[in-house]
N, C-alpha and C positions, 0 to 999 in steps of 0.2 A: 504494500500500500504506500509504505513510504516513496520508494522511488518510484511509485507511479506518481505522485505526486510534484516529486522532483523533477524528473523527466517533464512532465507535462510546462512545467513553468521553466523550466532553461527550454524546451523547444519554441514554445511563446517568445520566449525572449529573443532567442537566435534570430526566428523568422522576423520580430520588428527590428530589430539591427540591422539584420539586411538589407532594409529601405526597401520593402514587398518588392522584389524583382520577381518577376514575370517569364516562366520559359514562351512563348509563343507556340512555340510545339504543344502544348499540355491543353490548348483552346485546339475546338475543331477549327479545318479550315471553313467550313462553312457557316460558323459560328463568327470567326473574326470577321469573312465580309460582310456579315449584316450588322457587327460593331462598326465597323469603316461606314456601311450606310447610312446608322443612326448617330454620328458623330459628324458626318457633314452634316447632317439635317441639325443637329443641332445647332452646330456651328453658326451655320446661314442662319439659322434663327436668332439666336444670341447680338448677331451682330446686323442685326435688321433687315436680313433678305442680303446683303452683299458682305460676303467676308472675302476681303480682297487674296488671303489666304486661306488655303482651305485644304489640308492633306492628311492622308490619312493610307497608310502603309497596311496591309493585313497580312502580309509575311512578317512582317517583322514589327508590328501593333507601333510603330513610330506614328505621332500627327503632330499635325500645329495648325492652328487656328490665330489669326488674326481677323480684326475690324478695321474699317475705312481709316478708326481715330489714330489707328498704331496700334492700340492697347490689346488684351491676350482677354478674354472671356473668362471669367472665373469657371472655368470646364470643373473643375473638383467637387464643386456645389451644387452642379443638375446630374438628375436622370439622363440617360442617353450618352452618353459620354464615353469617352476613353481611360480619365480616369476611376470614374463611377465603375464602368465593366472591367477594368485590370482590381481595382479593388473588391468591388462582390468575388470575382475571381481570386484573388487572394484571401480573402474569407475562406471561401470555400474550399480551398485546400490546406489551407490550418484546421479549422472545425476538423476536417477528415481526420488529418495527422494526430488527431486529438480524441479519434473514439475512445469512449468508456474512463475519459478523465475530462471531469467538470470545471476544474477548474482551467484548464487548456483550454475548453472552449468558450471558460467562459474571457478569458485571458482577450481568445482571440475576438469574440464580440465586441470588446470596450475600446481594443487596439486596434482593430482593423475596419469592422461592419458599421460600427456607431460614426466612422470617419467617411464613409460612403455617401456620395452625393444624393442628395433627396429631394431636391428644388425641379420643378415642372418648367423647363427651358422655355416652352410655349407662354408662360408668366411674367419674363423674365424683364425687365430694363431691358432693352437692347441699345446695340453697339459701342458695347467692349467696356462700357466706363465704370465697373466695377472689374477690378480685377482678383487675380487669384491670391488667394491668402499668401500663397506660395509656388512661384515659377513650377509648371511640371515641366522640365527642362533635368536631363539628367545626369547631365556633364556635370564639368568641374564646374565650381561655384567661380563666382565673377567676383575680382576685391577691388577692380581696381574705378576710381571715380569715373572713368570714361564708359565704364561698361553700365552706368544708372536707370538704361532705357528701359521702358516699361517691360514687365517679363513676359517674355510670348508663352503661349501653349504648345508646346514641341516636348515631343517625349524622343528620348532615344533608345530608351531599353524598356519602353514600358511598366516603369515603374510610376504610384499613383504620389499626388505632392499628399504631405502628409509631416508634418509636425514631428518626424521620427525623434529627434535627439530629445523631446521631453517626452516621448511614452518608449522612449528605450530607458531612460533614465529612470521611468514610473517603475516598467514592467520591471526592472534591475533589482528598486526597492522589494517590490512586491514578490520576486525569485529569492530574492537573497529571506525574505520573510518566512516564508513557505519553508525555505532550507532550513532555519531557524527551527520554525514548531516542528516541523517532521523530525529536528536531530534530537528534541526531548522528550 
C-alpha cells in the first residue's frame, strides 16, 4: 500500500515536470486532423473571422495562431483548441498511468484537467486582445528586452502552457508529504 502510494505521487510529479509533452504518435491520426480542424475554427473565430495566421500541423500537433492586432488568442482558455486537446490528452494518460491509486489520479485532476481550457471560443472577445496567460511556445524562453513582443500561439512539441514550475513545486510538497505519512 505504501509504495503504491509513493509510486503514485513521484509518477504525478515526474509527469508535471515534464511540462505535459505530448508523443503525437499516442493521438490517432484521424483524431489529430479533426484537432487541426477544430483549432483553425477556432482560431478564425477568436480572432474575428480573419486570423492573419492560422497553422496547425497534425503530424507533429505544432500550431500558431495569430490576429490582425499581432496578438496570440489566449488558445489555453477555450474549448476547441490545441492546447485544451494536448491537455484533456495528457489527463488522460496520467489518470491511466494511475489505475487503482487515488491519489495519482487525483494528483492528476488538480494538475493537469482542472488546467484545461473551458471557455466557449464562439463567446469569446474577439481579435486576439486578451492574450495567453502564458506563451504556448515551446522553445527556449526569451530574456532578452528585444524579444517583448506579444507571445504568439505556436507550439512546437505540443506541449499545453501551463503554470508548470508552481504545480511542480505544489505537486513536490504534496510527494515529499505523502512520502512522509507512508514512512510512519
Amino acid at each position: 500500500m505504501r509504495s503504491a502510494i509513493i509510486l503514485g505521487a513521484v509518477s504525478a510529479l515526474s509527469f508535471v515536470a515534464a511540462d505535459f509533452p505530448l508523443d503525437p504518435n499516442v493521438v490517432e491520426p484521424t483524431l489529430r486532423n479533426q484537432w487541426c480542424s477544430a483549432q483553425y475554427s477556432s482560431c478564425d473565430t477568436l480572432c474575428g473571422g480573419n486570423a492573419p495566421t492560422n497553422e496547425c500541423d497534425p503530424t507533429s500537433l505544432k500550431y500558431s495562431c495569430k490576429c490582425p492586432d499581432g496578438k496570440a488568442p489566449a488558445l489555453d482558455k477555450y474549448l476547441q483548441t490545441m492546447p485544451t486537446f494536448i491537455c484533456e490528452k495528457a489527463f488522460e494518460v496520467c489518470n491511466t498511468a494511475n489505475v487503482g491509486n487515488a491519489i495519482g489520479q487525483k494528483n492528476c485532476t488538480t494538475s493537469i484537467q482542472d488546467k484545461c481550457g473551458s471557455l466557449d471560443p464562439t463567446k469569446a472577445q474577439v481579435g486576439g486582445s486578451e492574450e495567453s496567460s502564458a506563451p504556448t511556445t515551446t522553445g527556449a524562453p526569451q530574456t532578452s528586452a528585444s524579444n517583448a513582443a506579444a507571445p504568439t500561439s505556436t507550439s512546437t512539441a505540443g506541449a499545453m502552457a501551463t503554470n508548470v514550475a508552481v504545480i511542480g513545486n505544489g505537486l513536490a510538497a504534496v510527494a515529499a508529504g505523502v512520502l512522509a505519512a507512508a514512512l510512519l
